[in-house]
MIFIZA-51349 format. One record per residue: residue number from 1; residue in three letters; z, x, y of N, C-alpha, C in turn. Coordinates in steps of 0.1 Angstrom, whole numbers, plus 5000, padded with zeros to 4 digits. Example, Ala and Ser with C-alpha at 12.3 -4.5 7.8 and 13.67 -1.06 7.14 Angstrom:
<atoms>
> nr, rest, nup, neast, nnorth, caup, caeast, canorth, cup, ceast, cnorth
> 1, ALA, 5078, 5132, 4943, 5078, 5123, 4955, 5078, 5132, 4967 $
> 2, SER, 5071, 5128, 4978, 5071, 5137, 4989, 5079, 5129, 5000 $
</atoms>
This chain:
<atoms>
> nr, rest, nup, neast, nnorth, caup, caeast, canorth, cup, ceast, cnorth
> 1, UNK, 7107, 4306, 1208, 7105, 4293, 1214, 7091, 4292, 1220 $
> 2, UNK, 7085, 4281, 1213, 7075, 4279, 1226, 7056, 4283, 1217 $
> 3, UNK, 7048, 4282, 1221, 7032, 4287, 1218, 7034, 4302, 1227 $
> 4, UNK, 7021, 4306, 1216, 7019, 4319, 1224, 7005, 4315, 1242 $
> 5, UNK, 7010, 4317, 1251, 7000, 4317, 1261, 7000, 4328, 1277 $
> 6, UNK, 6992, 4324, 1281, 6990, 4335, 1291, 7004, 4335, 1300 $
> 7, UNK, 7006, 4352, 1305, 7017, 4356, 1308, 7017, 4361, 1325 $
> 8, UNK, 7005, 4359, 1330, 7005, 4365, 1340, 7012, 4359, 1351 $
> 9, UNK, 7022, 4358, 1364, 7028, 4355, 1368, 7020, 4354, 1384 $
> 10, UNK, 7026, 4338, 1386, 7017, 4337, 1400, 7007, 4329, 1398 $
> 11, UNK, 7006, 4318, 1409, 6992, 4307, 1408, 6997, 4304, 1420 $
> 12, UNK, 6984, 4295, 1425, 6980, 4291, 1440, 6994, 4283, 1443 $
> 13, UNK, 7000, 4272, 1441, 7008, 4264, 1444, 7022, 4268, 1439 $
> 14, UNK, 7023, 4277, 1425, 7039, 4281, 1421, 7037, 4275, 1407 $
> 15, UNK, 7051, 4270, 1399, 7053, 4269, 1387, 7058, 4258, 1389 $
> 16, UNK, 7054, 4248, 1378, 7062, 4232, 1376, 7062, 4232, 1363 $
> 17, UNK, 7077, 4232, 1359, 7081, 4224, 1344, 7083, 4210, 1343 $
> 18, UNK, 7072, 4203, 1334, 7076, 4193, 1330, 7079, 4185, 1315 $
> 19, UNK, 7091, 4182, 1319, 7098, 4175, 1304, 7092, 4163, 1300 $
> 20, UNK, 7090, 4167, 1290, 7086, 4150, 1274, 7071, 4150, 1281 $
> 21, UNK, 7063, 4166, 1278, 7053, 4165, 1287, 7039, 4162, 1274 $
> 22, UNK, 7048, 4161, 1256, 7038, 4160, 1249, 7029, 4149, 1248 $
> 23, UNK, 7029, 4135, 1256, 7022, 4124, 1257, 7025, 4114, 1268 $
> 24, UNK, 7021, 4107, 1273, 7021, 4097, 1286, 7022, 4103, 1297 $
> 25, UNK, 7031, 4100, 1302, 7031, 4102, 1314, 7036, 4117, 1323 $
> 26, UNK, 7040, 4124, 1311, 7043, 4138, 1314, 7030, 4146, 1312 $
> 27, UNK, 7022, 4136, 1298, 7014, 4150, 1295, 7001, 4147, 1305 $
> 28, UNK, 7004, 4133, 1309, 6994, 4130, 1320, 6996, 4139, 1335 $
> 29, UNK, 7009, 4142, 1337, 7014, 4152, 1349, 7010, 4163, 1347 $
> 30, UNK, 7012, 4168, 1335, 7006, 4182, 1335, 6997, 4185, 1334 $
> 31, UNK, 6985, 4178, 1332, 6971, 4179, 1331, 6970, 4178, 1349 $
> 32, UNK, 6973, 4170, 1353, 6965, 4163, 1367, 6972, 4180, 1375 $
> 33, UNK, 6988, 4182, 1374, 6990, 4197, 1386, 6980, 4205, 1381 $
> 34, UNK, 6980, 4207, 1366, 6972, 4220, 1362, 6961, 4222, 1372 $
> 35, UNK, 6954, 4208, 1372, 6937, 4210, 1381, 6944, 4211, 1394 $
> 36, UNK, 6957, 4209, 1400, 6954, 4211, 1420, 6963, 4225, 1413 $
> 37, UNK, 6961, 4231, 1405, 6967, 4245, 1407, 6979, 4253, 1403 $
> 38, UNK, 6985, 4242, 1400, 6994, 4246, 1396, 7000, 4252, 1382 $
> 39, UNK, 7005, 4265, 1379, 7009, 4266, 1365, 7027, 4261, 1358 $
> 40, UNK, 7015, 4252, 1345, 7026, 4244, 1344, 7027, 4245, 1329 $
> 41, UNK, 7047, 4244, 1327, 7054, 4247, 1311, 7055, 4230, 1309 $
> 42, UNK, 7054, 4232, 1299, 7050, 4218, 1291, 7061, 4216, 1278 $
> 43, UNK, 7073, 4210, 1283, 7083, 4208, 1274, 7087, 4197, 1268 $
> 44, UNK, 7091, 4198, 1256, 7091, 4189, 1247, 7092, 4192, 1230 $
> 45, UNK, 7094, 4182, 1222, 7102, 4186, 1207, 7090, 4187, 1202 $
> 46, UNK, 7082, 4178, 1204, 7069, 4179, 1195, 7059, 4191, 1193 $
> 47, UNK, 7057, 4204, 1191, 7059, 4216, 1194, 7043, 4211, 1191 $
> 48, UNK, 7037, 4207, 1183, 7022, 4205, 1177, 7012, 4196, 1187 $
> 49, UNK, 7020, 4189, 1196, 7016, 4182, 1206, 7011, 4186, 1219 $
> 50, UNK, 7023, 4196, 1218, 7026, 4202, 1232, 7013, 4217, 1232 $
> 51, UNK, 7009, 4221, 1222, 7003, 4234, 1214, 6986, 4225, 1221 $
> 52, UNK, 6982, 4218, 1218, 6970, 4212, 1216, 6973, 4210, 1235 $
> 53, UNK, 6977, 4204, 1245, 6979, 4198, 1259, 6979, 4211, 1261 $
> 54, UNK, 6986, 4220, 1259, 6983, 4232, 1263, 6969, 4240, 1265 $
> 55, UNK, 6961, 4239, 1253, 6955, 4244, 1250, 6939, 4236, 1255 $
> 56, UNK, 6941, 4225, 1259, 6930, 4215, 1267, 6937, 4220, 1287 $
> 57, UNK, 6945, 4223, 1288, 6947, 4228, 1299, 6940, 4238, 1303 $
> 58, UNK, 6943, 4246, 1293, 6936, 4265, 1296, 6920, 4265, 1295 $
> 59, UNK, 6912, 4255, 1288, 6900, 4252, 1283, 6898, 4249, 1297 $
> 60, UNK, 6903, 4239, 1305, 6901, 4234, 1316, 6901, 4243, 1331 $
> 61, UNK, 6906, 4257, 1327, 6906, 4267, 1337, 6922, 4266, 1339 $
> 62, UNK, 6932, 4256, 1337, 6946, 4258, 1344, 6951, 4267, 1335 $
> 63, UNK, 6962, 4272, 1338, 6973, 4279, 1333, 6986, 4268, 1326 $
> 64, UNK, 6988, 4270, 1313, 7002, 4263, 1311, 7009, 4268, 1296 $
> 65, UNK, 7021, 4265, 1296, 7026, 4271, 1281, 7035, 4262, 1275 $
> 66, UNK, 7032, 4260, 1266, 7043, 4250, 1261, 7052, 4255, 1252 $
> 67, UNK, 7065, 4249, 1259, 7075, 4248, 1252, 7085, 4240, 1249 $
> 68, UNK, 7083, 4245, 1232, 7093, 4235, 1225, 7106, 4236, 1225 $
> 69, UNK, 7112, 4222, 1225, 7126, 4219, 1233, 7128, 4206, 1235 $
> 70, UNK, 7144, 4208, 1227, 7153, 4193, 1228, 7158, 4196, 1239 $
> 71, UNK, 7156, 4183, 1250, 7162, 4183, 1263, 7176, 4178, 1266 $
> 72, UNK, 7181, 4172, 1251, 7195, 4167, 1250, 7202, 4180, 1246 $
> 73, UNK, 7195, 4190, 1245, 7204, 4202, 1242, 7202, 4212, 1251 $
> 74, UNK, 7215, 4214, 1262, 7218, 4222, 1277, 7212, 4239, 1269 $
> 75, UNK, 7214, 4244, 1258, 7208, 4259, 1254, 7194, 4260, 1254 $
> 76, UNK, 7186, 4250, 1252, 7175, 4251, 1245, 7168, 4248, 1260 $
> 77, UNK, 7171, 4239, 1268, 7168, 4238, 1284, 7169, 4247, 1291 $
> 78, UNK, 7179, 4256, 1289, 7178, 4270, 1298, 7169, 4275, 1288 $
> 79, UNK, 7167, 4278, 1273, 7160, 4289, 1271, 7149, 4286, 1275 $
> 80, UNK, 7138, 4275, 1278, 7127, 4270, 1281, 7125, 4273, 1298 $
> 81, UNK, 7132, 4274, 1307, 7136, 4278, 1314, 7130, 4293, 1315 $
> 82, UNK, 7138, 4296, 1310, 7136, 4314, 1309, 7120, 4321, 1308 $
> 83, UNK, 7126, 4312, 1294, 7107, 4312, 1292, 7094, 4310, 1301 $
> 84, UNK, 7102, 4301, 1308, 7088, 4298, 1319, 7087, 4308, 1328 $
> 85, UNK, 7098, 4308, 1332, 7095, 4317, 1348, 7093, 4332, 1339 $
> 86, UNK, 7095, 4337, 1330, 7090, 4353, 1324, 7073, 4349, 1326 $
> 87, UNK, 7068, 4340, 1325, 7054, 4336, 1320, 7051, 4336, 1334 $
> 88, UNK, 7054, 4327, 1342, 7046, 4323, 1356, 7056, 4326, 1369 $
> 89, UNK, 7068, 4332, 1366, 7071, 4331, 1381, 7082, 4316, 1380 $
> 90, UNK, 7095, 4322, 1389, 7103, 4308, 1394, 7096, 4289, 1391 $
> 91, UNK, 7104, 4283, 1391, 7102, 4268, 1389, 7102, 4266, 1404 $
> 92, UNK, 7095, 4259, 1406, 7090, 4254, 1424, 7091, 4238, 1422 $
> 93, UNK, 7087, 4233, 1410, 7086, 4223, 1407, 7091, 4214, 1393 $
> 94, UNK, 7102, 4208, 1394, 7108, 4201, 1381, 7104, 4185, 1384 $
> 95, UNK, 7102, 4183, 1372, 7095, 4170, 1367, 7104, 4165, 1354 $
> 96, UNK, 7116, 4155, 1356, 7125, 4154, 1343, 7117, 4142, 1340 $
> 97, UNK, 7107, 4139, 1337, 7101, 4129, 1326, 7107, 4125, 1313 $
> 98, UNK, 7112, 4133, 1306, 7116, 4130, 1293, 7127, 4123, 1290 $
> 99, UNK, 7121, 4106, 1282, 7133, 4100, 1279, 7129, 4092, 1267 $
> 100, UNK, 7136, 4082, 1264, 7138, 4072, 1251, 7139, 4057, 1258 $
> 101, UNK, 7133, 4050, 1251, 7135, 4035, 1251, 7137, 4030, 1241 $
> 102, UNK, 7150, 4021, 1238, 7153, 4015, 1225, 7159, 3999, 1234 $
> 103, UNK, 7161, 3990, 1224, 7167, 3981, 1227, 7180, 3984, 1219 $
> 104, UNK, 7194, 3981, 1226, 7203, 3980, 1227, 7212, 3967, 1229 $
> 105, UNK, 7206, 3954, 1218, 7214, 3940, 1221, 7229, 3943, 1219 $
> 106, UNK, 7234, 3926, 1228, 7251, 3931, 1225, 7255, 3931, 1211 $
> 107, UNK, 7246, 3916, 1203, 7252, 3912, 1187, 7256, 3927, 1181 $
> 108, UNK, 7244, 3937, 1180, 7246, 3949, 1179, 7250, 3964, 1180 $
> 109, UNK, 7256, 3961, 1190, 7258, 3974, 1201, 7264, 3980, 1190 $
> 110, UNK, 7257, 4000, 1194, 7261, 4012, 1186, 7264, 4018, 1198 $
> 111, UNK, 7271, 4023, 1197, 7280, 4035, 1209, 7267, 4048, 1207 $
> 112, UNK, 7263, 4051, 1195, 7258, 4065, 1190, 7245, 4057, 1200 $
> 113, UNK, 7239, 4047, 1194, 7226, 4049, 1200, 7226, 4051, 1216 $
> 114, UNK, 7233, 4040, 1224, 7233, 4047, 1236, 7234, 4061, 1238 $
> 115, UNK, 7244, 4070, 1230, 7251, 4079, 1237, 7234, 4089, 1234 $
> 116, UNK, 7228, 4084, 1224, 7215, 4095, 1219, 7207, 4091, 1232 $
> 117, UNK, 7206, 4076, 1236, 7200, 4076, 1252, 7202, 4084, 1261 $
> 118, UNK, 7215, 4083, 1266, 7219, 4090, 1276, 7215, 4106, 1273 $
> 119, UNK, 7222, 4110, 1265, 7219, 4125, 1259, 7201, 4130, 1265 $
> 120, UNK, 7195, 4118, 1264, 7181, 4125, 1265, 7176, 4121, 1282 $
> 121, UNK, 7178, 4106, 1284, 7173, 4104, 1298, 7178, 4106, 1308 $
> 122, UNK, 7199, 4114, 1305, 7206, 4118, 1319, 7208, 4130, 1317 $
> 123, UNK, 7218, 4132, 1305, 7218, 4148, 1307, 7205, 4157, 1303 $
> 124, UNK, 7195, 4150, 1295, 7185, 4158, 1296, 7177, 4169, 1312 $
> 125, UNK, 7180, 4155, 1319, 7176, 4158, 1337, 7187, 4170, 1337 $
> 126, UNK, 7199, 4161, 1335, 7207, 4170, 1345, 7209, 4188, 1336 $
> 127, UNK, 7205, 4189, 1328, 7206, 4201, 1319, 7191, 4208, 1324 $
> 128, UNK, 7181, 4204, 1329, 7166, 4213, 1336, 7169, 4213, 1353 $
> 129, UNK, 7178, 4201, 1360, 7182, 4203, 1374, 7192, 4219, 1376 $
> 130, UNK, 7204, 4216, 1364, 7211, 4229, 1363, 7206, 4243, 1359 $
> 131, UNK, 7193, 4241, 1354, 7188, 4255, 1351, 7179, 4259, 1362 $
> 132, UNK, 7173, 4248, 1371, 7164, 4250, 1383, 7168, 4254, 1395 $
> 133, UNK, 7179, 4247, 1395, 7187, 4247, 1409, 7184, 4257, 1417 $
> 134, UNK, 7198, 4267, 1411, 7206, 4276, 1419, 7191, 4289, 1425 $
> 135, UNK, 7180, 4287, 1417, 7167, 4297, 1423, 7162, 4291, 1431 $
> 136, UNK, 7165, 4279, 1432, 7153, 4269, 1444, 7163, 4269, 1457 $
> 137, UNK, 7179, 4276, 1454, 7185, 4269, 1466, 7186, 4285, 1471 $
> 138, UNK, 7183, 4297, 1457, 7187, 4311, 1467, 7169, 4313, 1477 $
> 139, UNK, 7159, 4307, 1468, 7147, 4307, 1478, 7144, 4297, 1491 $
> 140, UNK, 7151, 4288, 1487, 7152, 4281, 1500, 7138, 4270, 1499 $
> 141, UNK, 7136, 4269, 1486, 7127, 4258, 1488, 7125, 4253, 1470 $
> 142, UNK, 7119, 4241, 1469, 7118, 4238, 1456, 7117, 4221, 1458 $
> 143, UNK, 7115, 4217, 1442, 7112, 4197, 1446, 7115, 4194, 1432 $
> 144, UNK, 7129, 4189, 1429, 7134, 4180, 1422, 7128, 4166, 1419 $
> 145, UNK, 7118, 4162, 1409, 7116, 4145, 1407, 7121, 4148, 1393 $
> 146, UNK, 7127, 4131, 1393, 7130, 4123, 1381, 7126, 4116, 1379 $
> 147, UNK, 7117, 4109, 1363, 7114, 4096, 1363, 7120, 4089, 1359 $
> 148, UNK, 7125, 4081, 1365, 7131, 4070, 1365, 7126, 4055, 1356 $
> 149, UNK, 7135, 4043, 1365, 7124, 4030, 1361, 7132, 4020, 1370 $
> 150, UNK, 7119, 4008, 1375, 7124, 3999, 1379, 7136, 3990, 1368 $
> 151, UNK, 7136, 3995, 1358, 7147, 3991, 1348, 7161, 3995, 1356 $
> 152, UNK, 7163, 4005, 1359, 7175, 4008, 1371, 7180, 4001, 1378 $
> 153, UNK, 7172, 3995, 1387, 7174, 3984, 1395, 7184, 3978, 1393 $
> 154, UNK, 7188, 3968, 1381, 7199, 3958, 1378, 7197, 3958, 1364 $
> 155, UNK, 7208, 3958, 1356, 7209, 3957, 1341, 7202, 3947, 1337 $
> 156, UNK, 7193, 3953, 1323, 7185, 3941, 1319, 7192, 3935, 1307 $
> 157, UNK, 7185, 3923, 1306, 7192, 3916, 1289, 7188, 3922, 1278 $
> 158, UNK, 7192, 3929, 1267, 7187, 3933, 1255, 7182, 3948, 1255 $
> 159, UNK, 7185, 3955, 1271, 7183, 3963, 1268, 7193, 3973, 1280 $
> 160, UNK, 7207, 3969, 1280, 7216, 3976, 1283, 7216, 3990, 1286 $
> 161, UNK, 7217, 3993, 1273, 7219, 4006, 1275, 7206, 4020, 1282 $
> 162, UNK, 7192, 4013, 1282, 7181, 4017, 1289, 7181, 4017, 1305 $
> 163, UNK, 7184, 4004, 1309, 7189, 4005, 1319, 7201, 4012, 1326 $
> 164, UNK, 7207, 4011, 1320, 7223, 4014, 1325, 7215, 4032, 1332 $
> 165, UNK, 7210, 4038, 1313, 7205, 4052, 1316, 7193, 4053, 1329 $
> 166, UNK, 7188, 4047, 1335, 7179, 4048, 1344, 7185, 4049, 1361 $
> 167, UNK, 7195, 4036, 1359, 7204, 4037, 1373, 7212, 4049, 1373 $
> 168, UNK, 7224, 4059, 1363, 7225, 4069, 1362, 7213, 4081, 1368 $
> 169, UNK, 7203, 4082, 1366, 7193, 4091, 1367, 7192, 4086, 1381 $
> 170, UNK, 7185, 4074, 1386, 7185, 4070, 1402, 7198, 4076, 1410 $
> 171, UNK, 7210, 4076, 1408, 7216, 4076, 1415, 7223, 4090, 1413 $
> 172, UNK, 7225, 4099, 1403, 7224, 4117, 1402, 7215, 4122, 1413 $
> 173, UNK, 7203, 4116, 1415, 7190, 4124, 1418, 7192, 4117, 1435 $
> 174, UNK, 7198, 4110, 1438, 7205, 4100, 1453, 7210, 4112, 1460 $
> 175, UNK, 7220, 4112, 1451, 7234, 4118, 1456, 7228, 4138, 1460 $
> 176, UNK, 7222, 4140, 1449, 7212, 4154, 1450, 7206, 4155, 1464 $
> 177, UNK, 7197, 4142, 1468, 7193, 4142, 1480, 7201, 4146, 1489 $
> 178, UNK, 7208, 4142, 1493, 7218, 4141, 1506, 7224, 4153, 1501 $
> 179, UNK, 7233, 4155, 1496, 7237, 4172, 1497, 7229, 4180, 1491 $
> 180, UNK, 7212, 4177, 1491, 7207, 4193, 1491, 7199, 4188, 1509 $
> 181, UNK, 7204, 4183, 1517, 7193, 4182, 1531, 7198, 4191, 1536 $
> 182, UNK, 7183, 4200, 1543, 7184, 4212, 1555, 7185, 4225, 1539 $
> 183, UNK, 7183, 4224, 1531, 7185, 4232, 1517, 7169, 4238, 1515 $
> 184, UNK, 7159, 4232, 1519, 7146, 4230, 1512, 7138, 4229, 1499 $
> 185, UNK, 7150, 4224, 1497, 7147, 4215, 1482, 7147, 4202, 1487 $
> 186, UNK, 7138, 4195, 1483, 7138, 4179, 1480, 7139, 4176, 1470 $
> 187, UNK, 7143, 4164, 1471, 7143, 4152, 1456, 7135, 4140, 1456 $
> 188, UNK, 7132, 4135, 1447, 7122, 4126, 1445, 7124, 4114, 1436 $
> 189, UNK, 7127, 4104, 1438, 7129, 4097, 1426, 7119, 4088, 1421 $
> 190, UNK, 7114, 4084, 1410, 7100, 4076, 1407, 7109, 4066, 1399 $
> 191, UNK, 7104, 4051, 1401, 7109, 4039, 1396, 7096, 4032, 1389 $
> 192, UNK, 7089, 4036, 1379, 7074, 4030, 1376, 7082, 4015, 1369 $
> 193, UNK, 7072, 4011, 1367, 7074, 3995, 1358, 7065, 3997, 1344 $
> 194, UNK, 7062, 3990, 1338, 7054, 3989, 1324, 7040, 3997, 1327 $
> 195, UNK, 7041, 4011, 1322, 7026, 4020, 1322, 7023, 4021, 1308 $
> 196, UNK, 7009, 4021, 1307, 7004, 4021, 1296, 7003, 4034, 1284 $
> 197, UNK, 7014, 4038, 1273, 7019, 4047, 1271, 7020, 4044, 1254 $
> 198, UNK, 7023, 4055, 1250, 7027, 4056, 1235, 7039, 4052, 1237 $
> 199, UNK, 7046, 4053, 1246, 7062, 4043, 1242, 7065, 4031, 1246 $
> 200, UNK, 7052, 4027, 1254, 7048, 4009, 1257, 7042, 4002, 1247 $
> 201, UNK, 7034, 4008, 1242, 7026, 4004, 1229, 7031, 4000, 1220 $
> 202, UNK, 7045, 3998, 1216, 7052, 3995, 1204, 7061, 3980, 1210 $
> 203, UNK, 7059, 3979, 1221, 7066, 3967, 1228, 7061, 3954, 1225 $
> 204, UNK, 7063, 3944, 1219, 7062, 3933, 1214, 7061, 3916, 1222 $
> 205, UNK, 7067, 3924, 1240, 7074, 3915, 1249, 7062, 3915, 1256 $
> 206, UNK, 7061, 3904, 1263, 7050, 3906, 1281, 7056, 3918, 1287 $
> 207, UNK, 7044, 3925, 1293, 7048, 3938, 1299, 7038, 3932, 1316 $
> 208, UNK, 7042, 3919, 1324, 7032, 3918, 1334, 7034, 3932, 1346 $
> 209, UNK, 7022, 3928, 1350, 7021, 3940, 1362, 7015, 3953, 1351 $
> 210, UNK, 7013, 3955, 1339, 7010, 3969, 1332, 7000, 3980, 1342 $
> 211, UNK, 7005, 3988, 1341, 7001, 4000, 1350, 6992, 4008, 1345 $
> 212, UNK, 6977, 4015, 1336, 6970, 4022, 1335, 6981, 4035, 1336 $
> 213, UNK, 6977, 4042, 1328, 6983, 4058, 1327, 6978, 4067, 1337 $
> 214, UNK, 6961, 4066, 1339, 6957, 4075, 1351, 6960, 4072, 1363 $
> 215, UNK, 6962, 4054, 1370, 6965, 4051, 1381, 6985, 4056, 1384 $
> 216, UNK, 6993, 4054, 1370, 7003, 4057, 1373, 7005, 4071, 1374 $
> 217, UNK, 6997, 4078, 1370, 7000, 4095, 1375, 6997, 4096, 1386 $
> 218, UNK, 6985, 4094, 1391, 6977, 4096, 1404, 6991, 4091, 1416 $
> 219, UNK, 6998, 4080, 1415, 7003, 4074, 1424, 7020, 4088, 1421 $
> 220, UNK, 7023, 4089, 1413, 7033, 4101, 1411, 7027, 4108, 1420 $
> 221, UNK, 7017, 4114, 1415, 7014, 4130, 1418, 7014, 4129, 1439 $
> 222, UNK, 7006, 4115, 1444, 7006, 4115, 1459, 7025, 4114, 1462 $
> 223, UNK, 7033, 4108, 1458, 7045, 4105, 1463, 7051, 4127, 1460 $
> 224, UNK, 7047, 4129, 1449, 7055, 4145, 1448, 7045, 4152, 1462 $
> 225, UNK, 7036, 4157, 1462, 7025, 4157, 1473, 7032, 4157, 1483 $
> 226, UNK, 7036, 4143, 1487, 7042, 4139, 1501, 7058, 4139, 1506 $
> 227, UNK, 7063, 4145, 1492, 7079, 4147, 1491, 7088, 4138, 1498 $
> 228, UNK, 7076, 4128, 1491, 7082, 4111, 1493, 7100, 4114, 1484 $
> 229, UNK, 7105, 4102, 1491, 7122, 4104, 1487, 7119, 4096, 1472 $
> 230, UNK, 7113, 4083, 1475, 7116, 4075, 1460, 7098, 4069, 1459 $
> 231, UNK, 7094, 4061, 1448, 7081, 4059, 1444, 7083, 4050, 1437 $
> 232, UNK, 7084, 4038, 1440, 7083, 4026, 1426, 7071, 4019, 1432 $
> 233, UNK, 7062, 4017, 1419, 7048, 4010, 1416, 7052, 4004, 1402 $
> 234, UNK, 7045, 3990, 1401, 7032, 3983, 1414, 7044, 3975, 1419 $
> 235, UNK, 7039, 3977, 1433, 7045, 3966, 1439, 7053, 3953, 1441 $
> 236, UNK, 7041, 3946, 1429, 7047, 3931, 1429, 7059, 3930, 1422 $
> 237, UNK, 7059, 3946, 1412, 7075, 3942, 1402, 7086, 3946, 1409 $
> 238, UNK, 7079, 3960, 1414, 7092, 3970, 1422, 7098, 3961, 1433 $
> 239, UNK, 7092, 3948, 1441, 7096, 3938, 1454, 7104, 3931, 1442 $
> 240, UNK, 7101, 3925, 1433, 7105, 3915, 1425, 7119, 3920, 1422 $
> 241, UNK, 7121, 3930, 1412, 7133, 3940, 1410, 7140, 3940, 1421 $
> 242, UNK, 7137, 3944, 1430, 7144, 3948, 1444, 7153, 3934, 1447 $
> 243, UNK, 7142, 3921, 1446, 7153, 3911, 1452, 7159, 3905, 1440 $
> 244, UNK, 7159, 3911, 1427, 7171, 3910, 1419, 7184, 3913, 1420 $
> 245, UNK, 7180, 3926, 1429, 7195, 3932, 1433, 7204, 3928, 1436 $
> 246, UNK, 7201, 3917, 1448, 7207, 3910, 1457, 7211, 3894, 1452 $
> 247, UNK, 7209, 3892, 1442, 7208, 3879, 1437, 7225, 3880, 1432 $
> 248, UNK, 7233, 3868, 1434, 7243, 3867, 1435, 7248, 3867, 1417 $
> 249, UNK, 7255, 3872, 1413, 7260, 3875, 1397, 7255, 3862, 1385 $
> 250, UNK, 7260, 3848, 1393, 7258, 3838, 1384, 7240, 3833, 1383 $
> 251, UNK, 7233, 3835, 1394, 7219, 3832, 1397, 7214, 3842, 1385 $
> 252, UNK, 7221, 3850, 1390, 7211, 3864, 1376, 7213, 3864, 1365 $
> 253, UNK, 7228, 3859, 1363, 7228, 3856, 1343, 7216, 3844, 1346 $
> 254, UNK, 7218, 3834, 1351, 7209, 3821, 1350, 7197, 3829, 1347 $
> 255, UNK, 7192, 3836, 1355, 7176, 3837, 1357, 7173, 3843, 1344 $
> 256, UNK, 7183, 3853, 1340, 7180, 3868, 1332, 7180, 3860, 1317 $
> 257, UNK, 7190, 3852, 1315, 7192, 3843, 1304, 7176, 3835, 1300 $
> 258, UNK, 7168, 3834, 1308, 7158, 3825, 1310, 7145, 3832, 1306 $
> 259, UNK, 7143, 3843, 1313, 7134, 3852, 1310, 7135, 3860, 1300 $
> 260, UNK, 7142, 3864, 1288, 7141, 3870, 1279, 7148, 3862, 1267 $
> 261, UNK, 7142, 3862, 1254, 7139, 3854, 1241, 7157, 3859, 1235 $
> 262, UNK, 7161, 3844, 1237, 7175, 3850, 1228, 7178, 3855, 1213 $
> 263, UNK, 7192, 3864, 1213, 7190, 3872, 1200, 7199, 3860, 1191 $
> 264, UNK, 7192, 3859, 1177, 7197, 3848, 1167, 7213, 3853, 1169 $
> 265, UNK, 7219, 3839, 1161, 7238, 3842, 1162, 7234, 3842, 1148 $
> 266, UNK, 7239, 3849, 1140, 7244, 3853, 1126, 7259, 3846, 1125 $
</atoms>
């Protein structure tokens, strides 16, 4: 499993794995720790992707190794695992980035496609939290983030099942908080909105508020930094989302109904 890369064990800050690290916003994370220091495994299926990020890391002076790995599959997460810490030393730092966005309307609902969602954006987390854990809680320190999305927030129209998977991941990564306190592990949860990405790029919808890729890492990397609890940017969506929450059931079909293009009746 994995490219061949340097083996030596130990760097200034520790070791961070990050998932679905072969483009956007992961492979944007693993570039940005690499330069404060950190050596970082670079996971993900795209094995050819991940080979080249790696290899613009080490060029850059950091240390990183990639490995390939389906994160919906709990074996292939530990073996990447393994793999890391042989290479650099314990995980100090997990980064569950890796997910899927599909639309999911009702006319059409497939059980499979959700369940291939979920498979990647919950248990994928929860299958690198289970391989990280139990060394972050016998050392007595470590930092759990998830990325999330302000999609979590409240179910969207047309895209169910994305959402549904985001509030799952918010609220796993909740519940982690509070019984790992006084542990020295933290958790971290990130709620971004529309960042400019290879999996935004195929979106056909208004994406307002869109986020730049370098300003949305930069704002990650200060909230992991400051082992901030949660991190939703920009602003004006994450306040907006927020007082969706609270909007009374019939206000939000009204509203939700309004803001997104209905699907034809066949």
């Amino acid at each position: 499993m994995g490219a061949p890369g340097q083996t030596d064990a130990g760097t200034g800050k520790g070791t961070a794995l990050i998932t679905g690290a072969s483009s956007g916003i992961g492979r944007g994370l693993g570039e940005a720790l690499a330069r404060r220091g950190w050596a970082v495994g670079l996971a993900a299926r795209r094995e050819a992707e991940l080979v080249r990020v790696a290899e613009g890391v080490r060029e850059a002076g950091g240390r990183a190794r990639a490995l390939q790995c389906d994160v919906g599959v709990r074996k292939a997460v530990v073996g990447a695992v393994r793999e890391l810490e042989k290479a650099f030393g314990p995980v100090d730092l997990l980064v569950a980035n890796a997910g899927v966005s599909e639309d999911t309307p009702a006319r059409t609902l497939d059980a499979g496609q959700i369940e291939r969602i979920f498979r990647v954006n919950v248990l994928g987390m929860v299958y690198a939290v289970e391989a990280v854990l139990p060394g972050m809680l016998e050392r007595g320190r470590g930092h759990l983030v998830g990325i999330s999305s302000v999609a979590g927030f409240r179910g969207l129209p047309l895209r169910p099942g994305y959402s549904a998977s985001k509030a799952a991941m918010s609220s796993f990564l909740e519940g982690l908080r509070v019984d790992l306190r006084g542990s020295g592990v933290d958790v971290t949860v990130v709620s971004p909105g529309w960042v400019r990405t290879p999996m935004t790029a195929k979106n056909e919808h208004p994406m307002p508020f869109l986020v730049e890729l370098d300003d949305a890492v930069e704002r990650i990397i200060r909230g992991i930094e400051g082992r901030r609890r949660h991190v939703a940017f920009p602003w004006p969506l994450a306040t907006a989302v927020r007082v969706l929450r609270f909007l009374p059931p019939a206000l939000y079909d009204w509203l939700g109904s309004r803001l997104v293009p209905r699907e034809p009746r066949h």
